[in-house]
Every structure is written in C-alpha cells, then in structure tokens.
VEXLUMTOR-783187 format. One record per atom (N, C-alpha, C, CB): residue in one letter; x, y, z. Coordinates in pm, whole numbers, padded with zeros to 5 digits, always signed. Glycine has a CB too. Example, Ala and Ser with C-alpha at 12.3 -4.5 7.8 and 13.67 -1.06 7.14 Angstrom:
// residues 2
a+01319-00569+00780 a+01230-00450+00780 a+01320-00330+00780 a+01131-00447+00905 s+01285-00225+00708 s+01367-00106+00714 s+01290+00003+00787 s+01408-00060+00572 
***
This chain:
// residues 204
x-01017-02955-08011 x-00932-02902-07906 x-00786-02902-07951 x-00949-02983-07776 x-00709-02820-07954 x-00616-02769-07979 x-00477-02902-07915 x-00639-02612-07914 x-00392-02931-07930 x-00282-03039-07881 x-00193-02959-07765 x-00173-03093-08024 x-00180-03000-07697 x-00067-02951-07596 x+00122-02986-07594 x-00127-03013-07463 x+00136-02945-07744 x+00268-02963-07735 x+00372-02912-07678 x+00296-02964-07812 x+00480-02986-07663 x+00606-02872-07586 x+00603-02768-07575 x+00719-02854-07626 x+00614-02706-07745 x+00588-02576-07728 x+00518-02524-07691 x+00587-02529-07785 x+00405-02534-07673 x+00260-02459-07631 x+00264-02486-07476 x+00101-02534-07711 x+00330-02553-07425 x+00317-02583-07251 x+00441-02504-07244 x+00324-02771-07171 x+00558-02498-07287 x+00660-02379-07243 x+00594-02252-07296 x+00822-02394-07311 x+00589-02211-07398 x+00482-02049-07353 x+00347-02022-07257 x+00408-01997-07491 x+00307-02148-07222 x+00165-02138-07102 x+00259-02099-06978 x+00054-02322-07065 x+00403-02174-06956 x+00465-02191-06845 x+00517-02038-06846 x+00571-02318-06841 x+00565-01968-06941 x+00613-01833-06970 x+00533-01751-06904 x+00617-01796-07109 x+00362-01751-06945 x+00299-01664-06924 x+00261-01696-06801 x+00216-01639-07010 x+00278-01800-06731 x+00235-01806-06547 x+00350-01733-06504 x+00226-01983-06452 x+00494-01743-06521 x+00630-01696-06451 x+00546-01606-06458 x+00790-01690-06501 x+00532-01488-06529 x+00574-01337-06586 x+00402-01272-06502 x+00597-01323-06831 x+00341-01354-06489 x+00209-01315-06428 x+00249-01337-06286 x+00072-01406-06479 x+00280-01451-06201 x+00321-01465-06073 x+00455-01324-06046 x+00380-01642-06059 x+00540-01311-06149 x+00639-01215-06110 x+00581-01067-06100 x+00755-01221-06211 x+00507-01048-06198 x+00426-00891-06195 x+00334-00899-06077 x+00321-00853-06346 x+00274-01024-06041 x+00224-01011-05915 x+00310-00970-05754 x+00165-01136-05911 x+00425-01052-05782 x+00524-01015-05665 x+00508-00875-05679 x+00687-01068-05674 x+00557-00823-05771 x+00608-00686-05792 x+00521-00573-05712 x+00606-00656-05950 x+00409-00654-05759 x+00302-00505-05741 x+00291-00518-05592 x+00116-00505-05828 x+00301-00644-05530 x+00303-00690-05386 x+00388-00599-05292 x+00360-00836-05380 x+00491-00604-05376 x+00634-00554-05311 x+00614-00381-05290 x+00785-00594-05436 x+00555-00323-05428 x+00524-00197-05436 x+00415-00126-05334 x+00488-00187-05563 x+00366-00181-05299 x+00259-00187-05220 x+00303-00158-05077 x+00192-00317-05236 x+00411-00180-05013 x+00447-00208-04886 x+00545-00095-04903 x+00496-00359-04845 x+00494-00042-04751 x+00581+00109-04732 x+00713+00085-04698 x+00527+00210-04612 x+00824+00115-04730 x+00953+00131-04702 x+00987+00178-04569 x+01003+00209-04791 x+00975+00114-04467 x+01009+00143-04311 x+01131+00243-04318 x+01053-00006-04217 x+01138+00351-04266 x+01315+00400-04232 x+01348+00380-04115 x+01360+00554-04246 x+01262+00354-03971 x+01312+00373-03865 x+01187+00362-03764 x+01390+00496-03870 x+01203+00297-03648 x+01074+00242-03546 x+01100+00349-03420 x+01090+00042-03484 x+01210+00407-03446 x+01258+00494-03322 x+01135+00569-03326 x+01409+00591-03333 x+01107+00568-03145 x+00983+00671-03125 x+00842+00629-03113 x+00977+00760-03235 x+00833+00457-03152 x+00713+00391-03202 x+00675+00339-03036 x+00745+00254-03342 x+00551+00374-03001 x+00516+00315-02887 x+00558+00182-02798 x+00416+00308-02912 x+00528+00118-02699 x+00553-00007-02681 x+00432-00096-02714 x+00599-00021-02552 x+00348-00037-02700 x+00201-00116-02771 x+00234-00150-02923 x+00045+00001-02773 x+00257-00030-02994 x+00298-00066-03144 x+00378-00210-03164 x+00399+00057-03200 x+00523-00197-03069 x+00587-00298-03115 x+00570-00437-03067 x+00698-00266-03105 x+00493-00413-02951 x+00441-00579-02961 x+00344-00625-03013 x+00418-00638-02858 x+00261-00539-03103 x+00155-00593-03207 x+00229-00608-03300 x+00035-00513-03248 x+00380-00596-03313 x+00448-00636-03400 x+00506-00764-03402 x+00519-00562-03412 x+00513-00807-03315 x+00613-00876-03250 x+00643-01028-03406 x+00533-00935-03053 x+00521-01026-03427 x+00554-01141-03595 x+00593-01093-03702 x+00433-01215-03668 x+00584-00939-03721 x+00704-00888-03799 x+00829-00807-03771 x+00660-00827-03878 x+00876-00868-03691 x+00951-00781-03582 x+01109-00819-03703 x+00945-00865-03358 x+01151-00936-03718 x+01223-01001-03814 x+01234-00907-03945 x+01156-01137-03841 x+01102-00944-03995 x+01120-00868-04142 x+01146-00760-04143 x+01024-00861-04225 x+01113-00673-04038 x+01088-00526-03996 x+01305-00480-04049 x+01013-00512-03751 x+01352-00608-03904 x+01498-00562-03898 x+01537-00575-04030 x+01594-00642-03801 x+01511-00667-04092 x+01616-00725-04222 x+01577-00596-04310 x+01571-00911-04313 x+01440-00574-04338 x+01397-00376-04391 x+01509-00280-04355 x+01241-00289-04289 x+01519-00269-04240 x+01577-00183-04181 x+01750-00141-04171 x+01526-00213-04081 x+01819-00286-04212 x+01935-00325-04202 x+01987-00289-04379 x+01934-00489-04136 x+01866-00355-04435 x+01929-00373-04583 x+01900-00196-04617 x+01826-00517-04710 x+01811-00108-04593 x+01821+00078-04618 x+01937+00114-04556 x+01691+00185-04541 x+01980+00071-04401 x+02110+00140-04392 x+02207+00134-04399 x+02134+00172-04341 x+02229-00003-04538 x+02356-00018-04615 x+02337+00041-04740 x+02401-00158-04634 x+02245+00047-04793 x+02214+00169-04918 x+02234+00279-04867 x+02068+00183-04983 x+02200+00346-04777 x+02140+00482-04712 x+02299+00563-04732 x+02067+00463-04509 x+02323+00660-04793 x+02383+00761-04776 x+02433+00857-04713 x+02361+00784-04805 x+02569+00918-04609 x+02529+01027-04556 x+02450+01133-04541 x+02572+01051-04559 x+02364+01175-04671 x+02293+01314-04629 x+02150+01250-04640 x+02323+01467-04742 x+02131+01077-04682 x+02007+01018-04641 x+02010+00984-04498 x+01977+00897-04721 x+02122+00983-04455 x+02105+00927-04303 x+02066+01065-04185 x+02277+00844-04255 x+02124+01202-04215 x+02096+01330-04225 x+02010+01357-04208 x+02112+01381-04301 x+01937+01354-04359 x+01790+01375-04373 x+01665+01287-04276 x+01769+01341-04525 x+01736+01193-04205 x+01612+01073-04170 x+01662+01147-04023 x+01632+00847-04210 x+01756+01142-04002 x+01792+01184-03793 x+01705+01312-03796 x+02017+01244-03722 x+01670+01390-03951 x+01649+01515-03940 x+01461+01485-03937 x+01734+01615-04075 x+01403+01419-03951 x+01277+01320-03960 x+01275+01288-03834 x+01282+01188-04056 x+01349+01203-03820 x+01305+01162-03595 x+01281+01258-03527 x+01436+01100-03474 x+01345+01348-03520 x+01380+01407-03419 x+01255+01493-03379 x+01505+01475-03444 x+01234+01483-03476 x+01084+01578-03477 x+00980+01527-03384 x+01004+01577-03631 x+00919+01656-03325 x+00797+01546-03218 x+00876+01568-03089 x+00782+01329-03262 x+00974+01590-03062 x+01057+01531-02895 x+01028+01712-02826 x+01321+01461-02916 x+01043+01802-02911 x+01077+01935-02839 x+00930+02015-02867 x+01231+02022-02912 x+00811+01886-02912 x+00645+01940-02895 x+00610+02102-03024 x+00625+02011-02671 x+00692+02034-03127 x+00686+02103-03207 x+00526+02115-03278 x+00791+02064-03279 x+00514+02219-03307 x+00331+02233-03333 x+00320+02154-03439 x+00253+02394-03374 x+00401+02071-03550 x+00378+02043-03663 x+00506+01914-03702 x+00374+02187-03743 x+00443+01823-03783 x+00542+01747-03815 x+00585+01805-03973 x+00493+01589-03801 x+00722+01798-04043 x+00762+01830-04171 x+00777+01713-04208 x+00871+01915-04194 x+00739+01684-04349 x+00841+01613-04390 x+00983+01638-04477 x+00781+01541-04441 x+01074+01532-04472 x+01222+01585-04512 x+01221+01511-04653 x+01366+01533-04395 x+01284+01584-04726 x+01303+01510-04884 x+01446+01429-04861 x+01320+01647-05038 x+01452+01287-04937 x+01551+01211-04922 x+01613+01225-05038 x+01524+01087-04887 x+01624+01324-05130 x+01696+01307-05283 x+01675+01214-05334 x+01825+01309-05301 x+01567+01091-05362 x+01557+00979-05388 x+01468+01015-05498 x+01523+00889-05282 x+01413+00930-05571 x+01286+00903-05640 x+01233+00760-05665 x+01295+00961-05762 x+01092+00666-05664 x+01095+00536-05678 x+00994+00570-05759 x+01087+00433-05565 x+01015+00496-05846 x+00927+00416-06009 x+00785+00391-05969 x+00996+00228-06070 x+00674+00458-05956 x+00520+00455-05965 x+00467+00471-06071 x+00458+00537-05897 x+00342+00388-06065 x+00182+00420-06133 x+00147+00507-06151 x+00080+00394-06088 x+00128+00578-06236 x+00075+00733-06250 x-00101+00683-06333 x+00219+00859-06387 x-00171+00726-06356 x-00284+00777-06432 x-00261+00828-06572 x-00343+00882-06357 x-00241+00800-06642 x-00212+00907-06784 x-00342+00979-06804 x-00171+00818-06948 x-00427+00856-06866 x-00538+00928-06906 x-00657+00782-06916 x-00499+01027-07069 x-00770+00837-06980 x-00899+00744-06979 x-00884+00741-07145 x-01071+00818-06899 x-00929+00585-07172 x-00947+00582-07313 x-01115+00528-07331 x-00822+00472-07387 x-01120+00565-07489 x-01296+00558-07453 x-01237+00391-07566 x-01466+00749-07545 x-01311+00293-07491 x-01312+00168-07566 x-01417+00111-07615 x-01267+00082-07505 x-01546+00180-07598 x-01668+00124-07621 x-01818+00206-07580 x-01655-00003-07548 x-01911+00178-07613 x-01973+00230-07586 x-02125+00165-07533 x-01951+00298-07669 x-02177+00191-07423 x-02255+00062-07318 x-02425+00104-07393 x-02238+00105-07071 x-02502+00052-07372 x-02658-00008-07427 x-02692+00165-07451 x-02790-00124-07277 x-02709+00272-07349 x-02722+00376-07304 x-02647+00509-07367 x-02696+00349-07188 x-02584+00431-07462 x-02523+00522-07528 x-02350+00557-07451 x-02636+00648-07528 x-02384+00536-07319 x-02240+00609-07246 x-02146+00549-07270 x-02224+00622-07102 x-02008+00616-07265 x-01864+00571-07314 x-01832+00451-07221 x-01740+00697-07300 x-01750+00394-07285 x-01691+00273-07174 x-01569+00330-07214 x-01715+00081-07196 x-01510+00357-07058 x-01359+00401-07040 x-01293+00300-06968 x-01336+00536-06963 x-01139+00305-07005 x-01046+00226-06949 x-00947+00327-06904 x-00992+00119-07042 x-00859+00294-06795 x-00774+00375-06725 x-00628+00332-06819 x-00778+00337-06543 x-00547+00436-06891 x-00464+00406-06917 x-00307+00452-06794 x-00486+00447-07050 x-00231+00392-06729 x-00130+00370-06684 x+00033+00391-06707 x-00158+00290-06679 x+00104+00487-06635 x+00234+00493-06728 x+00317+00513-06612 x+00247+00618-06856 x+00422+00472-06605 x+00529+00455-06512 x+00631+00616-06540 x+00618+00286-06555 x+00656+00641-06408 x+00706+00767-06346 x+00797+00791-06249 x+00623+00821-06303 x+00896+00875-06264 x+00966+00872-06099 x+00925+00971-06007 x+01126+00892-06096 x+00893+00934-05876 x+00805+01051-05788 x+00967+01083-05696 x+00621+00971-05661 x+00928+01198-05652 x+01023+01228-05559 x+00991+01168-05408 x+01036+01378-05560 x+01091+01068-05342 x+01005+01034-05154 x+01049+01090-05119 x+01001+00918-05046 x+01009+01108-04961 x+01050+01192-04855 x+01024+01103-04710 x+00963+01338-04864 x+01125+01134-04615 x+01080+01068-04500 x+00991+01151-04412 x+01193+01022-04425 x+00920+01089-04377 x+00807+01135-04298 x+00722+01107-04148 x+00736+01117-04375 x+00721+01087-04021 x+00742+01050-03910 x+00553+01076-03839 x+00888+01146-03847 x+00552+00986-03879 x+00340+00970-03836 x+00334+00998-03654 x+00248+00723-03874 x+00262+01140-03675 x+00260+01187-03547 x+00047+01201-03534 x+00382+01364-03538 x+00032+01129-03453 x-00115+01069-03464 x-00156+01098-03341 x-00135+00912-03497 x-00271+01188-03298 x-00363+01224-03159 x-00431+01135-03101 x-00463+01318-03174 x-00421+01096-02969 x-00452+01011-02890 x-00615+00950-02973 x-00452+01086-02730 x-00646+01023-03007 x-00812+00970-03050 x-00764+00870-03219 x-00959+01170-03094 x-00667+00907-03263 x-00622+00825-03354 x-00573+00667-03389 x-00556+00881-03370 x-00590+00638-03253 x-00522+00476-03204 x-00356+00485-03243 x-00607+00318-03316 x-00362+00350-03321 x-00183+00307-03304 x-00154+00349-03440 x-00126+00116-03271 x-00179+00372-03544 x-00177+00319-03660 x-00324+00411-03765 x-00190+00139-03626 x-00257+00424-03875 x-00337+00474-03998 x-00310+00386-04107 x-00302+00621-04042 x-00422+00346-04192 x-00366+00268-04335 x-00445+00317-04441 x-00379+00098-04339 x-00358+00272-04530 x-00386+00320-04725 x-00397+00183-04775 x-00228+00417-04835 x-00470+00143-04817 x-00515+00062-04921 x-00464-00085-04805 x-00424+00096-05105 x-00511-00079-04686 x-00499-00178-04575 x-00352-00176-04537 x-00549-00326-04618 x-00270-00140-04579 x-00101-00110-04544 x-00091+00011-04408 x-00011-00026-04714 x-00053-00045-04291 x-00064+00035-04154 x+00065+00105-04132 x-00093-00061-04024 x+00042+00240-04079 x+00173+00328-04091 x+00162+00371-03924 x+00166+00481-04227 x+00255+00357-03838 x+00205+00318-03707 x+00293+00456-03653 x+00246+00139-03640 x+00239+00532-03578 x+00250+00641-03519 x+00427+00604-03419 x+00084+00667-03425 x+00468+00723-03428 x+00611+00739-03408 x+00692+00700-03470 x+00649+00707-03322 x+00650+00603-03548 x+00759+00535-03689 x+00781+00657-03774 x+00674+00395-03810 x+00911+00640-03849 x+00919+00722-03961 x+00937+00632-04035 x+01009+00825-03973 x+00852+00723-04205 x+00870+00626-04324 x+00940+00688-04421 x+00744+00577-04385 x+00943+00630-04500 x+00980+00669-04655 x+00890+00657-04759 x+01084+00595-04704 x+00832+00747-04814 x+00691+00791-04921 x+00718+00854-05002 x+00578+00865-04878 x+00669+00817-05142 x+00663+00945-05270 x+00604+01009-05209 x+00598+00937-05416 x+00598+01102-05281 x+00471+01287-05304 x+00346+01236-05253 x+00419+01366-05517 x+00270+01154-05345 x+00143+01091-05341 x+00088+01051-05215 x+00146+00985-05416 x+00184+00914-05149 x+00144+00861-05080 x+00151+01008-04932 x+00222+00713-05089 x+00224+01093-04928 x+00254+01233-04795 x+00118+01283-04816 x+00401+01388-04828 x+00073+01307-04941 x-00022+01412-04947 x-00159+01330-04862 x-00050+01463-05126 x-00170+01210-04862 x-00271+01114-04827 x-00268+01125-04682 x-00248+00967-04881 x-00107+01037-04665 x-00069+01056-04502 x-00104+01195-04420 x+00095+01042-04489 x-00049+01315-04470 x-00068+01411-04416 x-00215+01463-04403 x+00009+01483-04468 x-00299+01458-04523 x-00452+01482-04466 x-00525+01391-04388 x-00539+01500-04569 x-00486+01243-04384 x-00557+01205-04267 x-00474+01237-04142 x-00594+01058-04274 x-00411+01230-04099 x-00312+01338-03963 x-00380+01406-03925 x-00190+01439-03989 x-00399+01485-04059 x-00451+01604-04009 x-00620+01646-03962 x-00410+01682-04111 x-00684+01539-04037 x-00839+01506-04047 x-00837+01498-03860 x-00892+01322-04162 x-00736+01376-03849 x-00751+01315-03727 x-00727+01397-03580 x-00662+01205-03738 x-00619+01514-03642 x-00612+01643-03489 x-00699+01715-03500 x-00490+01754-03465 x-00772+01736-03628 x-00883+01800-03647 x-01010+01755-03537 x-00913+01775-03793 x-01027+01622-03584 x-01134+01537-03536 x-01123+01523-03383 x-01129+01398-03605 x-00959+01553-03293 x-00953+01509-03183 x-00953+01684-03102 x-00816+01392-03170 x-00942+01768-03178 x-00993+01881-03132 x-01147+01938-03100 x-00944+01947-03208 x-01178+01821-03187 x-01346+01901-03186 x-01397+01815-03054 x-01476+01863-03366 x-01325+01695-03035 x-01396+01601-02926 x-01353+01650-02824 x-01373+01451-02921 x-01242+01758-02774 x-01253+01780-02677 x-01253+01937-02659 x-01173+01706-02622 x-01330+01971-02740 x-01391+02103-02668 x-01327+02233-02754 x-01339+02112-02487 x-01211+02261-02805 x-01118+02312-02886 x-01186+02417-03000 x-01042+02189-02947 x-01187+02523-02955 x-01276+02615-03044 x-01182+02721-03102 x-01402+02690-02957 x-01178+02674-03225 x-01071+02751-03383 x-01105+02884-03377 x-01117+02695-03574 x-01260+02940-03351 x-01280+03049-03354 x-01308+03132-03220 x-01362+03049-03436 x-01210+03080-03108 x-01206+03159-03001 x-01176+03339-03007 x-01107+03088-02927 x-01059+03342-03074 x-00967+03439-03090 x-01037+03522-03210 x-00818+03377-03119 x-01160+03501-03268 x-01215+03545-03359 x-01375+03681-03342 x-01236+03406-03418 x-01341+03822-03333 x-01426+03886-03347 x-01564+03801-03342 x-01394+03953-03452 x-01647+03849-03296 x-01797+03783-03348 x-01858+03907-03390 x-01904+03697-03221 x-01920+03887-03489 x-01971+03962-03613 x-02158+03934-03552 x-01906+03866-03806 x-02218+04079-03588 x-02389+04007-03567 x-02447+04036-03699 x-02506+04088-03431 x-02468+03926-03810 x-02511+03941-03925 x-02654+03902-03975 x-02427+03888-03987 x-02718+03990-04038 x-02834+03968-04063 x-02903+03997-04186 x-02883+04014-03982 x-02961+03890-04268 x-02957+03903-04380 x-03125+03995-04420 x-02921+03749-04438 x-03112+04094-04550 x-03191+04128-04577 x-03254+04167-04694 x-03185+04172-04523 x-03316+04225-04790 x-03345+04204-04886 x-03224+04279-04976 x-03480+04234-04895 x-03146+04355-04942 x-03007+04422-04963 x-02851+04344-04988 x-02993+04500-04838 x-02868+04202-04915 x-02778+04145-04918 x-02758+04125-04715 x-02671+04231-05026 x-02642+04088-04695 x-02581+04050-04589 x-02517+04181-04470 x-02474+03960-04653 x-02564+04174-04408 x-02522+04305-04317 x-02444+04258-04206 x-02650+04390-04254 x-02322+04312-04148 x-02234+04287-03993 x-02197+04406-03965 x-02093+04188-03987 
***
C-alpha cells in the first residue's frame, strides 16, 4: 500500500476542492435565472414562501447588473399576457451565458456484440438568452419543469435558445392538450372533403 505523505494528501485534498467546485458549478448552472415574479399567481407565491428570500436576493443582484435596454427588453416580456394577446414572444436580452453543447460521439470501444461503445464528447459555447414569461392553460397547474427545475406560470425568466425551444413546446403541448379537453375543434373552419380510396389512388 502506497504511504500517505504530505504530498499525496495535498493533491487528494486538490482533487476533492476542484470536484466539490465543478459540482457547485454545474448546481448553479442548472437553476433558471428568475427576471421577475410580476404576474405570478398568489398560489404560486405561497408555495414559495421558503424561497421567497433567495428568490429577492436573485432578483436584486440582476437589477444591479441589468442594463437599460435589459430592463426594456424584460418590461417588454411582462407586459405580455395583460391585453389577452393570442401568443406569448419571447424578447432577446443581448446577453449570452456559457453552456454544454454536444460536439460529437466518440467510438471508445467496442461491446461482446460487436457494437461501438460511444462516449458523448462536450464543449463549451455561448448561447444567446432571452426573457421569456410562462403563460400556462388552466389544465397546466402552477408550474412546468426541465430536468425537475419548476418555471411557474406568470413569472418571467431568463433562458438560452435551448432551454425556449423546450419551454415553448411544452406551452404549447399544454394549450394544445387543454383545447382538446374542452371541446375545441382546429378543423371547424375547414371544408370537409368526402374521400375514398380506390384502386386508382385517393379520390375527394
């Protein structure tokens, strides 16, 4: 067995810092950037009520960074929703934050079966965010989440590209889903065709 000298217990101690710190990190990355609760139900905020604290100090420390045409861009984010606009936008904040991208798959091996063993290779990127204001149909409850992280209806956030494109199709899954439950027929306004298929092909 190997001796545990100084040295060897200060590089063990090295490699716990730098593992506990990349862990913060990814912790930190993980958690959506609040811009603003304006608009957020009263149910929402008292299921908040134990992060009600962290929420402000979020909120306080963006709008001493925050910029005039970020502050602009976010009033231009709220506001949305009040005058029953058919659609929520989202607004670009001129920003970009440092993500995970995908590069590519590397082949590292190869399993009993012959098949490749791939590994995901990883490369850091700047995405463009945008603020974005979670407008969610009664059949949707309080709240939507990504990877267990809850984005609570009337809040506006702040999101790369990635994380909108996610947000916005479940939104949208969800007015989808709350149209069909109550009766809501897409193809009202739509000709009806009488088609009948035959050894010719398709006839209307």
């Amino acid at each position: 067995m190997a001796e545990w000298t100084a040295e060897r217990r200060a590089k063990q101690a090295a490699i716990l810092k730098a593992a506990r710190e990349r862990k913060q990190a990814e912790r930190a990355a993980g958690t959506p950037t609040v811009a603003s609760i304006k608009g957020a139900s009263t149910d929402v905020i008292a299921s908040l009520n134990d992060q009600i604290a962290d929420l402000q100090k979020q909120l306080d420390s963006e709008r001493t960074k925050r910029t005039a045409a970020e502050s602009k861009a976010l009033a231009q984010a709220e506001a949305q929703g009040y005058m029953l606009q058919s659609g929520i936008q989202e607004v670009a904040t001129g920003k970009t934050r440092t993500v995970q991208h995908l590069k590519e798959y590397k082949n590292v091996g190869y399993k009993d079966d012959g098949r490749e063993i791939l590994k995901p290779v990883f490369e850091m990127v700047e995405a463009p965010t945008f603020f974005y204001k979670i407008d969610m149909p009664p059949c949707g409850g309080t709240d939507l989440k990504i990877n267990g992280v809850p984005y609570y209806h009337g809040a506006t956030y702040e999101v790369t590209i990635d994380e909108l494109q996610s947000i916005k199709d479940i939104v949208a899954k969800c007015w989808k889903h709350d149209a069909d439950i109550h009766g809501t027929d897409e193809n009202f306004y739509r000709k009806p065709t009488q088609r009948r298929v035959s050894a010719g092909g398709i006839a209307g």
